[in-house]
C-alpha positions in Angstrom: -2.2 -15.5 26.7 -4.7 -13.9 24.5 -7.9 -15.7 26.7 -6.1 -14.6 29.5 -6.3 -11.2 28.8 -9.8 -10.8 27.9 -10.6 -12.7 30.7 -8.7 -10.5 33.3 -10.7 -7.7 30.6 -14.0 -9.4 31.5 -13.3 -9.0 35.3 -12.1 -5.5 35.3 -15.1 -4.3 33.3 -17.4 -6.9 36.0 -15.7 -4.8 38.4 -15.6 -1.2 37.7 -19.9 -1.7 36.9 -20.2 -3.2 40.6 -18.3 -0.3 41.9 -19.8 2.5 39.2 -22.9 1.0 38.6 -24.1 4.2 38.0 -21.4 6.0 35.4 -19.2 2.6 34.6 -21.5 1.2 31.7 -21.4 4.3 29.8 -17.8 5.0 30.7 -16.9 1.4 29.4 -18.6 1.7 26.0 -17.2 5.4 25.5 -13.6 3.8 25.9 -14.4 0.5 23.7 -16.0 3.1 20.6 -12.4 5.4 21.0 -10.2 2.8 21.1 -12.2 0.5 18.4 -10.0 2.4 16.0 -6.8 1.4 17.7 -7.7 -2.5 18.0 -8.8 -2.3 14.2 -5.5 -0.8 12.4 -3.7 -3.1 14.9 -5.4 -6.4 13.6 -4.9 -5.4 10.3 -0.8 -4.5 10.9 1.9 -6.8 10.2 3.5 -9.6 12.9 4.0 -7.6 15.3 0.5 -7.3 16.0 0.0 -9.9 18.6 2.4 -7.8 20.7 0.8 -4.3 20.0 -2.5 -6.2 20.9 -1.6 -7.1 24.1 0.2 -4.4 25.1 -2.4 -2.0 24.3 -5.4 -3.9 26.1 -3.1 -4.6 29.3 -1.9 -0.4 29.6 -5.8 0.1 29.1 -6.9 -2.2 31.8 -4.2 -0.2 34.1 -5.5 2.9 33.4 -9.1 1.7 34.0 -8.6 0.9 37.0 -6.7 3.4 37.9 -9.1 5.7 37.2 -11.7 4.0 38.8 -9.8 4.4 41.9 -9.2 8.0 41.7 -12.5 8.8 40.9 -14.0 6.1 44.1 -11.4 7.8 46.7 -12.5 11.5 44.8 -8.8 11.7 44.5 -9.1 14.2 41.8 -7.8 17.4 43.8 -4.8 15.6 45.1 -3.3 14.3 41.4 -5.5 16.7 39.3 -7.5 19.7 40.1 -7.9 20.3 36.8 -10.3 17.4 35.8 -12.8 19.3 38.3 -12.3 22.2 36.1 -13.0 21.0 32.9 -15.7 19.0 34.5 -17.4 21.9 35.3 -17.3 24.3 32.2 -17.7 21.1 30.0 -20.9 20.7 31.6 -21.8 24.6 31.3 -20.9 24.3 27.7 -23.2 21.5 27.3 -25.9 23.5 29.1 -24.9 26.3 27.0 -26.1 24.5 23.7 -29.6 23.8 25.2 -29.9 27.5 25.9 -29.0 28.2 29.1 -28.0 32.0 29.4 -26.5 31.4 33.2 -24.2 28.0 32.2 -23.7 30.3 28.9 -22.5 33.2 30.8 -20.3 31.4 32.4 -18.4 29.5 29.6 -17.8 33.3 27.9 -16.3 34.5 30.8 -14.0 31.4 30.9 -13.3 31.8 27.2 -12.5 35.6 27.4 -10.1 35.0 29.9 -8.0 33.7 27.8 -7.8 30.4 29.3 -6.6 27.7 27.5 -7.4 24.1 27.0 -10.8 24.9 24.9 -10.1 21.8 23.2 -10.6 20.0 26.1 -13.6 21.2 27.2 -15.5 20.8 24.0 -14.5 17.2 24.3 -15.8 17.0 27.4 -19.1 18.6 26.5 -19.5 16.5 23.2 -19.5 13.5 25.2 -21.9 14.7 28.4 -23.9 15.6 25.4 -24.0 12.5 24.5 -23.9 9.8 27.1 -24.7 12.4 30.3 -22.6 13.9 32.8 -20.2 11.2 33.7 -16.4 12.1 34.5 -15.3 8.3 34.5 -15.8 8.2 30.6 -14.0 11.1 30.1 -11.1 9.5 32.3 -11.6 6.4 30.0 -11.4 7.9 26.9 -8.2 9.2 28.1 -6.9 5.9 29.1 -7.7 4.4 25.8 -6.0 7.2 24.2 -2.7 7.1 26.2 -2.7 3.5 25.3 -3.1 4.2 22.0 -0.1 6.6 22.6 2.6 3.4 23.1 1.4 2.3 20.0 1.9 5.3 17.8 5.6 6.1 19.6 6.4 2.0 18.8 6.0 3.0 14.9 7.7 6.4 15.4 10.6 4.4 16.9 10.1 1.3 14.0 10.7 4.5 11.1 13.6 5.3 12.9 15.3 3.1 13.5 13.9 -0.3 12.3 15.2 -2.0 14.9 12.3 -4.6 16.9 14.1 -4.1 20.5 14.0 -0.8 20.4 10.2 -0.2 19.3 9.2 -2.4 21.7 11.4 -1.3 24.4 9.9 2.2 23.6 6.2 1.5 23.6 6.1 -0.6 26.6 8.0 2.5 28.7 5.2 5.0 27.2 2.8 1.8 28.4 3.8 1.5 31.5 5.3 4.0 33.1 4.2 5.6 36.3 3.8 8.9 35.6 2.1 8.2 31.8 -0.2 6.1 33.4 -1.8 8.5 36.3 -2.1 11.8 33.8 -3.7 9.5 31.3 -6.0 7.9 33.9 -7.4 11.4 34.8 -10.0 14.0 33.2 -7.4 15.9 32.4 -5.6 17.3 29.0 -2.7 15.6 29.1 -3.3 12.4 27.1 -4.3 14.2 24.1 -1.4 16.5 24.7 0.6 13.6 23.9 -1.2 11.5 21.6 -1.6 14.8 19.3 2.5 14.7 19.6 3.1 11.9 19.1 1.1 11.8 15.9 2.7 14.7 14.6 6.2 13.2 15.0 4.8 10.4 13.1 3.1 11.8 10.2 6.4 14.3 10.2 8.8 10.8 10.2 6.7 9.3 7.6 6.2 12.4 5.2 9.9 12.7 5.4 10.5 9.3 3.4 7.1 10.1 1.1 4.4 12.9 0.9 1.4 11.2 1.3 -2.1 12.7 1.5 -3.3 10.3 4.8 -0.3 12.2 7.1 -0.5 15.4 5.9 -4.0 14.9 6.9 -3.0 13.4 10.1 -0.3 16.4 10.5 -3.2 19.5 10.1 -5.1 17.8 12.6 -2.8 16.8 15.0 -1.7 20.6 15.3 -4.8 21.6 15.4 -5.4 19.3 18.5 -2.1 20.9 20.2 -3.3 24.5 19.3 -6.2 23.9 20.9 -5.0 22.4 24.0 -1.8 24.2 24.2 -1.2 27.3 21.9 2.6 27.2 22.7 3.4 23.6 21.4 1.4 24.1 18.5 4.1 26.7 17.7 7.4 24.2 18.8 6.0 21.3 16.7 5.2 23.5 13.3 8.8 24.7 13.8 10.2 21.3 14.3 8.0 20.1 11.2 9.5 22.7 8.7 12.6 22.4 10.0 12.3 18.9 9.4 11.1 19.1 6.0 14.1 20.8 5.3 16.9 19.1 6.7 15.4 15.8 6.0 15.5 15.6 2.3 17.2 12.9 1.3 17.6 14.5 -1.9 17.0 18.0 -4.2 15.4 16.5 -6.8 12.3 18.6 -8.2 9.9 16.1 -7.3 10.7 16.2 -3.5 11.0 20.0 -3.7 7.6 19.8 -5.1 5.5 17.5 -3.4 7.0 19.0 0.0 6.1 22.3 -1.3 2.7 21.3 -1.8 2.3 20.2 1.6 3.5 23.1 3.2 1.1 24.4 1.0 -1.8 22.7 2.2 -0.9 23.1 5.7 -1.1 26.5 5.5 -4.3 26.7 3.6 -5.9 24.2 6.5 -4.5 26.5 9.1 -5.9 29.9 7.1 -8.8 28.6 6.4 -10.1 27.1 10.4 -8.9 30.2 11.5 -5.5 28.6 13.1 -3.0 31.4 12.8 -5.6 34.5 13.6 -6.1 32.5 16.6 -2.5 31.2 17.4 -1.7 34.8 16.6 -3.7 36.4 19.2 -2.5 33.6 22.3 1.2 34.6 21.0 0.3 38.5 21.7 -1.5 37.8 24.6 0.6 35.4 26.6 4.0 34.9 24.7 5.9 38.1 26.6 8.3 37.8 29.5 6.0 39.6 31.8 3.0 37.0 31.5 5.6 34.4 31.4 7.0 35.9 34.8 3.6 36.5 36.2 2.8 32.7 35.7 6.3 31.4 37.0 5.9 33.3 40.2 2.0 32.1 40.6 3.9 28.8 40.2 6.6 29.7 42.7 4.3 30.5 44.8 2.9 27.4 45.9 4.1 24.7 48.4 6.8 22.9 46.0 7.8 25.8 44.1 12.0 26.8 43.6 13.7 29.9 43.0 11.2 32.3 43.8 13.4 35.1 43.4 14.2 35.0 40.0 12.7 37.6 37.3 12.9 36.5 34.0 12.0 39.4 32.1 15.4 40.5 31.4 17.9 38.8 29.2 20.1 38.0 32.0 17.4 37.1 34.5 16.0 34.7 31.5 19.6 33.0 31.2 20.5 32.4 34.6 17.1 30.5 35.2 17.2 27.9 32.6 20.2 25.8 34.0 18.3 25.4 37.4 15.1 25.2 35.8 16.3 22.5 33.3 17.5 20.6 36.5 14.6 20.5 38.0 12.7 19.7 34.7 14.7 16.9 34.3 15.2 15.3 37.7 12.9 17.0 40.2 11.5 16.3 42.6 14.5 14.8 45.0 14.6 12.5 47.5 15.8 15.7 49.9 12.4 17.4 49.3 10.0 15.2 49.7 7.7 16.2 52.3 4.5 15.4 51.1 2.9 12.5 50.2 2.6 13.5 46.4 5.9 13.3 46.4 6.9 10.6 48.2 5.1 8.0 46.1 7.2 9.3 43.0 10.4 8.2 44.4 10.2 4.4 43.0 9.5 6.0 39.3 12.5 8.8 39.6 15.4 6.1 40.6 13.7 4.1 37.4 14.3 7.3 35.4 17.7 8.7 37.0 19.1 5.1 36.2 17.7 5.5 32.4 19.5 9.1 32.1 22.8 7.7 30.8 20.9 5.4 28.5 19.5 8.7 27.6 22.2 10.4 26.7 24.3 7.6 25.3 21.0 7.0 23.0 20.7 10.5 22.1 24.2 10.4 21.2 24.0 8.0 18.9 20.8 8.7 17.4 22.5 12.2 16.0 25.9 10.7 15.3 24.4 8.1 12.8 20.6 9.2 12.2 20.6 13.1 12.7 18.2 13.6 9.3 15.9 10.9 10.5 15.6 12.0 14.4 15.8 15.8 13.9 11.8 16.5 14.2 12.7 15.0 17.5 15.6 16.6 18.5 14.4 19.9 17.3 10.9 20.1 19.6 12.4 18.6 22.6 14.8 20.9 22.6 12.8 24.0 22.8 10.0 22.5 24.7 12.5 21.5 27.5 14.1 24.8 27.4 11.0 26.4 27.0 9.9 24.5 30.6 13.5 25.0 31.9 12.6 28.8 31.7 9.2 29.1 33.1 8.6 26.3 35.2 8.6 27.5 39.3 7.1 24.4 40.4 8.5 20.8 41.4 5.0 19.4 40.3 4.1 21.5 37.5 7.6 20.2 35.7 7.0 16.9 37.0 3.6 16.3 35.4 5.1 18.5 32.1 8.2 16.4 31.8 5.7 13.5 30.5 5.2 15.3 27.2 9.1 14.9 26.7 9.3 11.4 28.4 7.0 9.9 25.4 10.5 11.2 23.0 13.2 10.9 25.3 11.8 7.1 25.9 13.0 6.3 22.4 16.4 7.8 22.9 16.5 5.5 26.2 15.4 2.2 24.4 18.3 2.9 21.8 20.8 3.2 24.6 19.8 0.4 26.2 19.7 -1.6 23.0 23.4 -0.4 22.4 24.3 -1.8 26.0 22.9 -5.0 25.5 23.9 -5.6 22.2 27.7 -4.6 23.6 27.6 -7.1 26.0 26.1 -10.0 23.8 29.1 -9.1 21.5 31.4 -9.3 24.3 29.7 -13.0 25.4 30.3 -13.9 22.0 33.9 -13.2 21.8 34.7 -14.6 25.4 32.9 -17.5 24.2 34.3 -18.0 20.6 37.9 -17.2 22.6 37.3 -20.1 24.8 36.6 -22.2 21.6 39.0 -21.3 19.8 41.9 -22.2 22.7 40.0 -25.3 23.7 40.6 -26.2 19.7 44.4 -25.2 20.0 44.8 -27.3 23.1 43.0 -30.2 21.1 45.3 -29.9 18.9 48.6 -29.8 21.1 47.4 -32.6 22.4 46.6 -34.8 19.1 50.2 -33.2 18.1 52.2 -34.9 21.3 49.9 -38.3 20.6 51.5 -38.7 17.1 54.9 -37.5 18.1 55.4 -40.6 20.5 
């Protein structure tokens, strides 16, 4: 399996160079430097490595060619528009450092905007910097680090729940599925949206059990990733973390109280000293007020798949009555009865995947608070106000669509549990019939045998 793999590797990366002969070598050895990292604190994990292996170089092969594609069929407008964007002031950053006052000029008036996503265009420019304009290695870099993604939600799910079936379960539905592949395939933000998320769940689980240097390390910059991509869930996941911290001790003994002290502590410090909360402060005041929220849900509205345009959140009541359709469409949009693009359309095999999962959902989620509610309650506690969050100012069937995959990475674990619980219900139930039927093929042996001596 294992030459298998690297030879199908060989091809693809044979391929994409015939067909990008131009942008594909550079692209390829961006994405084998970011996800050398990856491949070498996977060879070096325990026996389940030959699994994570695999799984990670097969879901970065799909996203390589994925990308590919897009970029061939300049596809970028209809799944992305916002890859041309950071495209564009990455470049005029990059321009920017070599003292260009017109590139320079317009990167400041993009910044004073108050446009987010800074993060992302830095990244873009660091690497143009570096290896050239070329928007395939940005897509690359992205696929390697939504692969990388599975891999850090299968040992978020391992912590939890120590249970093989449903890490694996978990990591191969971040790995595979539809929607995680094409915003991961793309020059856009969302991968590291993710990946940072994912992470900080992580480094949250494991500083619950023991305050370690390495994840609180992990945990500043993480956050810092998210502030910088998107101010708003840099907010969510510091509450879920403290919250977290405090209703996952296992104990009040001084030494807990102390070492998690200290890293709250440290946190903060990071935070003060970068420059975080000045910065986070001046998004909140800025954007974080129900008539900017309003003004962006009726931009959103607007547009050719938007829903309930003639809501007005900035009142209480108004808020309220939008989150229980908004949460509907969050969850379940778009619908068969709307489709009437193509956009749309091609979604339809991924959605009946995911409305099938929605009871193994809930039952997991179910479970997961009935019996681990300490352990899953960073979880619990950031899904639950980015989901409401969305359910309040998303207007738009694709805006809530492409959002929803920064709760599908979470909600994914919740469905591998259920699905575990299902299968291990029926196995049981096997096992019973069958130890039923062997136990009454014993007690007819035995009739028998009895009438035998009897005559």
């Amino acid at each position: 399996m294992n030459i298998l793999i690297i030879a199908v590797m060989l091809v693809v990366c044979g391929g994409i160079i015939s067909v990008r002969p131009v942008e594909g070598p550079g692209a390829l050895v961006a994405c084998a430097i970011v996800s050398a990292p990856t491949i070498f604190i996977l060879a070096r994990s325990g026996k389940e490595k030959t699994f994570l292996l695999r799984m990670f170089l097969v879901a970065v092969m799909v996203r390589l060619i994925l990308g590919t594609i897009i970029l061939t069929g300049r596809m970028e407008n209809f799944f992305g528009g916002d890859a041309i964007t950071y495209d564009s002031f990455g470049q005029s950053l990059m321009l920017s450092w070599h003292g260009d006052e017109y590139h320079a000029a317009k990167y400041a008036a993009f910044a004073q905007s108050g446009a987010g996503a800074w993060g992302m265009i830095y990244l873009v420019a660091a690497v143009y910097e570096v290896i050239g304009v070329n928007k395939l290695a940005i897509q690359f870099i992205n696929g390697s680090v939504g692969a990388a993604t599975a891999v850090v939600v299968f040992y978020a799910a391992q912590t939890l729940f120590s249970n093989l079936r449903v890490s694996k379960l978990s990591a191969l539905l971040v790995a595979f599925f539809p929607s995680l592949i094409l915003w991961s395939s793309q020059g856009l933000k969302d991968a590291l949206i993710i990946l940072a998320l994912a992470l900080s769940i992580l480094a949250t689980l494991r500083l619950m059990e023991k305050i370690t240097a390495g994840y609180v390390l992990v945990l500043i910059a993480s956050l810092m990733a998210l502030l910088s991509l998107r101010f708003y869930i840099f907010y969510m996941m510091s509450a879920a973390v403290g919250g977290s911290f405090i209703i996952g001790m296992k104990t009040l003994s001084a030494q807990d109280f102390l070492h998690r002290f200290v890293a709250v502590t440290v946190i903060g410090l990071a935070f003060t000293w970068f420059g975080v909360l000045q910065y986070a402060g001046q998004q909140i005041d800025q954007f974080a007020n129900l008539k900017a929220i309003q003004t962006s849900r009726i931009d959103q509205a607007a547009a050719g798949s938007g829903f309930a345009k003639d809501v007005d959140i900035q009142t209480t009541e108004g808020a309220l009555s939008a989150i229980p359709l908004g949460l509907v469409y969050l969850m379940f949009a778009p619908f068969p009865w709307e489709f009437e693009t193509l956009r749309q359309t091609i979604t339809l095999p991924e959605m009946i995947v995911w409305w099938l999962a929605f009871p193994l959902l809930v039952l997991g989620l179910w479970y997961s608070i009935k019996h681990r509610l300490r352990q899953v309650s960073p979880i619990v506690i950031f899904t639950t106000m980015l989901t409401l969050a969305y359910s309040l100012f998303q207007g738009n069937v694709g805006t809530a669509y492409r959002q929803r995959s920064q709760l599908l990475v979470f909600y994914f674990i919740f469905v591998a549990v259920g699905a575990v619980i299902v299968k291990e219900r029926s196995e049981e139930k096997r096992r019973q019939a069958q130890l039923a039927k062997q136990e009454l093929a014993e007690l007819q042996a035995a009739r028998v045998l009895a009438r035998r001596r009897a005559h």
